[in-house]
C-alpha atoms as one frame of an Amber mdcrd trajectory, in Angstrom:
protein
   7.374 -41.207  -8.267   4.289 -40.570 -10.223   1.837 -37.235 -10.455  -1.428
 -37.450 -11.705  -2.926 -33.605 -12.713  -6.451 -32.646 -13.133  -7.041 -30.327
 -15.781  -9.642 -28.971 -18.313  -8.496 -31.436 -21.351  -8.999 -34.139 -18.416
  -5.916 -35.832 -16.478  -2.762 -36.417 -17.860   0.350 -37.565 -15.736   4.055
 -37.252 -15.002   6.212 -39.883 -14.121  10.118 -39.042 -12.059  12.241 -42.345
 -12.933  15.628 -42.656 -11.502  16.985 -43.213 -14.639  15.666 -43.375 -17.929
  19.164 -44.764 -19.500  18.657 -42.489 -22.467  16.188 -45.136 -24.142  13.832
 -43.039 -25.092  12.413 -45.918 -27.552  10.922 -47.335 -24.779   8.447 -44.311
 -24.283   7.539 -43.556 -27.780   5.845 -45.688 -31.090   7.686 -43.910 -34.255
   4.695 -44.656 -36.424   2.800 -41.706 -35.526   4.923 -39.406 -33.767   6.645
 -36.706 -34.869   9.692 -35.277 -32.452  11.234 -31.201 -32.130  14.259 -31.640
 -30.546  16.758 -28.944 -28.999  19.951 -29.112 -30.773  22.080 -29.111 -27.591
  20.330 -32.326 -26.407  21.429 -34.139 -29.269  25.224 -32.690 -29.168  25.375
 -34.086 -25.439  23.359 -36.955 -25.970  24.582 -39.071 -28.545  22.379 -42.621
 -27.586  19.530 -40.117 -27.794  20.934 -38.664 -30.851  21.451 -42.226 -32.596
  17.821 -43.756 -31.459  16.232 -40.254 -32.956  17.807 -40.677 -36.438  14.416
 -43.314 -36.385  11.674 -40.912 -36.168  10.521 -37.752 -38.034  12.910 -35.028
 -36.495  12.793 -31.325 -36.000  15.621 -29.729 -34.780  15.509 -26.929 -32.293
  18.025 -23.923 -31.939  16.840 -22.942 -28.444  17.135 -19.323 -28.295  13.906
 -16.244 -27.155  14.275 -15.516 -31.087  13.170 -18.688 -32.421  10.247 -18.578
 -30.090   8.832 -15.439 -31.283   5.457 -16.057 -32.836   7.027 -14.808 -36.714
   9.028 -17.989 -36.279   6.579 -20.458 -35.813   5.165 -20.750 -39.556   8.562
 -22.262 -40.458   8.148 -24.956 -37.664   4.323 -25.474 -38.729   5.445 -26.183
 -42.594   7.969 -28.419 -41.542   5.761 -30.398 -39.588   2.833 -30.581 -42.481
   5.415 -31.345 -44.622   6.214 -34.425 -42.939   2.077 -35.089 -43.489   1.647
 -34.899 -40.137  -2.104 -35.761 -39.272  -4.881 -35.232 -36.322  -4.456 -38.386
 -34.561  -0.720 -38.083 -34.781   1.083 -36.668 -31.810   4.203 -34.087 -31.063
   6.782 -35.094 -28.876   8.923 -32.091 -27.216  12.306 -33.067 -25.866  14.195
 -29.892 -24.708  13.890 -27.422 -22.263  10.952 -24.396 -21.643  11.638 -22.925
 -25.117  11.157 -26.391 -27.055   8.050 -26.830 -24.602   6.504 -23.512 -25.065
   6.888 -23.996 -28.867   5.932 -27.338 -29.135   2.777 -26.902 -26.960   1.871
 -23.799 -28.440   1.401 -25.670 -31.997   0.461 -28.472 -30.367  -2.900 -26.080
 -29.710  -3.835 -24.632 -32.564  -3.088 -27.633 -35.177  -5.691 -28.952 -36.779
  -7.504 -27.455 -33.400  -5.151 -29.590 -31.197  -3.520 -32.371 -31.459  -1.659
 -34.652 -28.364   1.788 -34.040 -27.410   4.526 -35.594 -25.291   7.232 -33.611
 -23.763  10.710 -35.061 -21.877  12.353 -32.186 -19.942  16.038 -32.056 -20.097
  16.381 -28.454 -17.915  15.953 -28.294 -14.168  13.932 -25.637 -15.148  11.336
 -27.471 -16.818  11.678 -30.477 -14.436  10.859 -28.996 -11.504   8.230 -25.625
 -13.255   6.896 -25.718 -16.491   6.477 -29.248 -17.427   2.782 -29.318 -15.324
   0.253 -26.242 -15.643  -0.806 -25.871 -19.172   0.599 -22.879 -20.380   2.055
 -22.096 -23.535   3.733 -19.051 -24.341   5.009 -17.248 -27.290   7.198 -13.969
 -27.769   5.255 -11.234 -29.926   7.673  -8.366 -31.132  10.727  -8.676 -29.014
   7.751  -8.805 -25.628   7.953 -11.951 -23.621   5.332 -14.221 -23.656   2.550
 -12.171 -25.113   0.915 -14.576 -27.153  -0.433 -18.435 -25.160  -3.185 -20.583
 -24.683  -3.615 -23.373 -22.149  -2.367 -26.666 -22.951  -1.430 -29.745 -20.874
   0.621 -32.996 -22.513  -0.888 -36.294 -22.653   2.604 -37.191 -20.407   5.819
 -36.295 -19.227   8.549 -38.634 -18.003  11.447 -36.633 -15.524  14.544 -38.356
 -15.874  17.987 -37.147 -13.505  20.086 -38.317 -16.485  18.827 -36.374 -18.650
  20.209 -33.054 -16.301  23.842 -34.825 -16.221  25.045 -32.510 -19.353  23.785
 -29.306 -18.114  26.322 -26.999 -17.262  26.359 -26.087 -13.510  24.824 -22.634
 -13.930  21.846 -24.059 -15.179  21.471 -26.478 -12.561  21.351 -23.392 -10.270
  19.214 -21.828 -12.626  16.490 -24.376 -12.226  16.856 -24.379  -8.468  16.050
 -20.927  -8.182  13.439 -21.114 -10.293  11.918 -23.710  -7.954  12.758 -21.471
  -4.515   9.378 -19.379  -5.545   7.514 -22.596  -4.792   8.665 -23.512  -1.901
   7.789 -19.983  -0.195   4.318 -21.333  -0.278   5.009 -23.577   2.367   6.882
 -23.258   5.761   8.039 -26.953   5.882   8.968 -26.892   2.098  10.701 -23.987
   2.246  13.100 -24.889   5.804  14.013 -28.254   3.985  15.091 -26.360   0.371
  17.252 -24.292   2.885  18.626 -27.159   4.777  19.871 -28.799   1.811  20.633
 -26.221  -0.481  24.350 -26.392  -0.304  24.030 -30.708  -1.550  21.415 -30.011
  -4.094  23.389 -27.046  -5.517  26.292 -30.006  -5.591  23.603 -31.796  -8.697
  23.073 -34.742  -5.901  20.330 -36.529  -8.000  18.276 -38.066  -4.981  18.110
 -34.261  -3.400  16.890 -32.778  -6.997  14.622 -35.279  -7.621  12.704 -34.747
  -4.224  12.960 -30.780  -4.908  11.536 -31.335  -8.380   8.810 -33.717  -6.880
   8.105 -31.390  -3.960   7.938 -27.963  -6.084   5.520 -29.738  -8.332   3.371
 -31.211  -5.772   3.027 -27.588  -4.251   2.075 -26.573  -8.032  -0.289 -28.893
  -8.528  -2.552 -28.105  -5.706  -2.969 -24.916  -6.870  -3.329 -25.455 -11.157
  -5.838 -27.978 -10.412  -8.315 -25.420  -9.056  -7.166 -22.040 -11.047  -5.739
 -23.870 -14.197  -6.561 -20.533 -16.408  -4.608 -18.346 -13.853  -7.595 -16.068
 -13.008  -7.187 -15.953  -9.112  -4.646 -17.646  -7.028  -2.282 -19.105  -9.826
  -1.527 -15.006  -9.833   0.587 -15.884  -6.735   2.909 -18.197  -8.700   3.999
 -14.884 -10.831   6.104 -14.326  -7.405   9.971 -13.426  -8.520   8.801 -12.993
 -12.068   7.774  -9.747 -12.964  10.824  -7.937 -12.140  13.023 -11.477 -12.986
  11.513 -10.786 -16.657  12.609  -7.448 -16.361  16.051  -8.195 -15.735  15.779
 -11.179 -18.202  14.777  -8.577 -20.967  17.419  -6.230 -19.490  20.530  -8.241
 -19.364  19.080  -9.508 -22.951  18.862 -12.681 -22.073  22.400 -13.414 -20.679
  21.410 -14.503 -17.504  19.167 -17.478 -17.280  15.691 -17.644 -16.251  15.618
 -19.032 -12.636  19.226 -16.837 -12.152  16.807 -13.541 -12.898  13.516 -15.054
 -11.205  15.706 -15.484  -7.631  16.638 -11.813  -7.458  13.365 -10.902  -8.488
  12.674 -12.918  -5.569  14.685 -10.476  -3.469  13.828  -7.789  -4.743  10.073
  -8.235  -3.897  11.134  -9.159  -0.964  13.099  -5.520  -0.306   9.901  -3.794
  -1.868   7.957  -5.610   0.661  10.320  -4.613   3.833  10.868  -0.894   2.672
   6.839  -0.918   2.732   6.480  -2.627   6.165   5.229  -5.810   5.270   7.967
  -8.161   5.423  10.101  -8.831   8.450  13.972  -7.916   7.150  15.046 -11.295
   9.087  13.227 -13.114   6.647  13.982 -11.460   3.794  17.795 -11.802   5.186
  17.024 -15.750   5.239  16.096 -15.895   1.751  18.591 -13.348   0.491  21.455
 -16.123   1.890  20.304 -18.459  -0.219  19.710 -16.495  -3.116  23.313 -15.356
  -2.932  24.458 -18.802  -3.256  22.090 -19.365  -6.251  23.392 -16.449  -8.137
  26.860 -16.214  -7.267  27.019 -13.523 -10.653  25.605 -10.727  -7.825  29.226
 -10.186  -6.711  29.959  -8.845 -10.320  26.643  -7.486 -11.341  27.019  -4.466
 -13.522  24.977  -1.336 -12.310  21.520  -1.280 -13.886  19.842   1.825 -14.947
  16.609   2.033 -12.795  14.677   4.286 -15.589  15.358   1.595 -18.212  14.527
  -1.821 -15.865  10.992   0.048 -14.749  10.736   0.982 -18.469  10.784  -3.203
 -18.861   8.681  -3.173 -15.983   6.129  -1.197 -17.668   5.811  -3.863 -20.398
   5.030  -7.174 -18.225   1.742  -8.129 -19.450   0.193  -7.827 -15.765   0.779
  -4.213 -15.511  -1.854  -1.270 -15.739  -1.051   2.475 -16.759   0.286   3.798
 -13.609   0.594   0.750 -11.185   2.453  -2.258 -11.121   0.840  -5.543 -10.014
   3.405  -7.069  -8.166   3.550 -10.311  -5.759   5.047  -9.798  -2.620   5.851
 -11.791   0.463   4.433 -10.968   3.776   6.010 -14.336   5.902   7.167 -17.323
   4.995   3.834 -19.368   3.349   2.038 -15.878   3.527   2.156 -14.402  -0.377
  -0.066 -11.426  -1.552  -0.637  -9.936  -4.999   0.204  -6.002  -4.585  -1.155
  -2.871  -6.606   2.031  -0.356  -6.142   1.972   2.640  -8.173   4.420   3.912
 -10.650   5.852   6.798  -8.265   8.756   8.212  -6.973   8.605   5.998  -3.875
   8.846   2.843  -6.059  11.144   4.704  -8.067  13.618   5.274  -4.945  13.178
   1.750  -3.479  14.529  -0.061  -7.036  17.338   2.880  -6.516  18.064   1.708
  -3.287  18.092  -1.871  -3.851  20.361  -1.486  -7.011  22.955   1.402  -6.190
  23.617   0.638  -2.886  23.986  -3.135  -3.562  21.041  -3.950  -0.854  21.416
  -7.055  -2.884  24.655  -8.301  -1.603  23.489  -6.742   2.099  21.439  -7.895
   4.959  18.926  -5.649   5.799  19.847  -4.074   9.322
């Protein structure tokens, strides 16, 4: 399965192969290539780990530290120390923090310079591997600091998923879920076979991953720089970085951007926009994505809308939330910092509305 993107650096591709065998040689000329490389990959990887010991190597401690933006100097000497030059290119194998750093420098050295990335998370699979964007942390503030910047390629290989421990596989799934709200047919097949690809069957995650990214790409390819309907895609993710930020990272990414799902989703009923059967719908599955919800420690409302406050899309007084109005129907929403917002996060968190159907 093959995807070919359009996008302001012209078109670059991504190829899904069954199985990739862990011969990465086969992808890559070590003359001019130079690779950063999450550690974890090459604990759980060892063919990978042997055929790398041939190219210039970076290793990667994937953490939100290492991608803060004082960080990245240290990566930037290493790789001029290795003479790295213009028509040279970076090759990113690793999940979204090894992607976000390596595309990041990837933009700004020597005024850009190609790169190749291999996804090895879900997460990245089936989300961040297509769309351009780069992000950095800046002061302890997620993803303040970016620019727009596509790789030449990607290859998405199931095999390279088969070490990731199962909460990550669910992490990645929910991550995809805010997809597949974009579309009604999408979204009822995710739901039929949620319970198999939850089970890491490889033929049912490789047709989420291609679907999720086919539903991307229509969109990047006419708001690449995320000035008008891309917005929509930030569905799930300003209150999942909120609880990201507020469970300090504990919880993974597509874990946090699910409930975030749900809770827009409760915002959106308490305000009379979303029918609570369909919110009830998606808060099934959600459960079973983030089975952590049955132990989930009480959060202290002032503090998350504190890290609410500090999501990059927010104005002084109002919130720009996304919010879903049906199933395929999704609306950016202006709600103001008041009491009534206030009361509905209350709600949602001390009475567990979370674990609850709506009645």
């Amino acid at each position: 399965m093959k995807l070919k993107i359009k996008s302001s650096k012209g078109f670059y591709e991504l190829e899904i192969l069954n199985n990739m065998n862990n011969n990465i040689l086969n992808y890559l000329s070590k003359t001019n290539c130079l690779v950063l490389v999450d550690q974890n990959v090459l604990k759980k990887h060892k063919k990978i780990n042997s055929q790398l010991k041939k190219f210039k190597l970076i290793k990667i401690k994937s953490s939100e530290k290492i991608k803060e933006y004082s960080y990245l100097k240290n990566i930037i000497d290493k790789i001029l120390h290795f003479k790295f030059k213009r028509n040279h290119f970076l090759v990113a194998i690793g999940g979204g923090i090894v992607q976000d750093i390596t595309s990041f420098i990837a933009s700004i050295l020597f005024r850009g310079v190609k790169w190749v990335f291999f996804p090895t998370t879900l997460e990245a699979q089936g989300d961040s591997c297509i769309g351009s964007k780069t992000s950095i942390n800046f002061k302890n503030k997620k993803n303040q600091i970016g620019t727009f910047y596509p790789p030449s390629k990607i290859y998405v290989s199931n095999n390279l998923l088969d070490t990731l421990p199962k909460a990550h596989i669910y992490s990645g799934i929910g991550e995809m879920l805010h997809y597949f709200v974009f579309s009604k047919k999408d979204l009822f097949f995710f739901l039929k076979n949620l319970d198999s690809a939850l089970s890491q069957k490889s033929n049912l995650l490789n047709e989420y991953i291609f679907r999720s990214l086919k539903i991307k790409k229509k969109v990047i390819e006419r708001d690449e720089f995320d000035l008008n309907e891309r917005n929509l895609f930030n569905f799930g993710h300003t209150f999942g970085h909120a609880l990201e930020t507020y469970f300090k990272f504990k919880l993974p990414h597509g874990k946090c951007v699910a409930i975030g799902i749900d809770i827009a989703n409760y915002v959106s009923y308490r305000i009379g926009k979303l029918n609570k059967d369909k919110r009830n719908i998606l808060q099934k599955a959600i459960i079973k994505i983030v089975p952590e919800l049955n132990n989930l420690k009480k959060v202290d409302v002032e503090k998350f809308i504190k890290y609410l406050r500090n999501d990059k899309k927010s104005e002084i007084g109002y919130h720009n939330i996304i919010l879903m109005y049906d199933f395929g129907k999704i609306i950016k929403f202006r709600q103001k910092d008041n009491k009534f917002f206030k009361e509905i996060l209350k709600d949602y968190f001390d009475k567990k509305i979370y674990l609850n159907q709506v009645i």
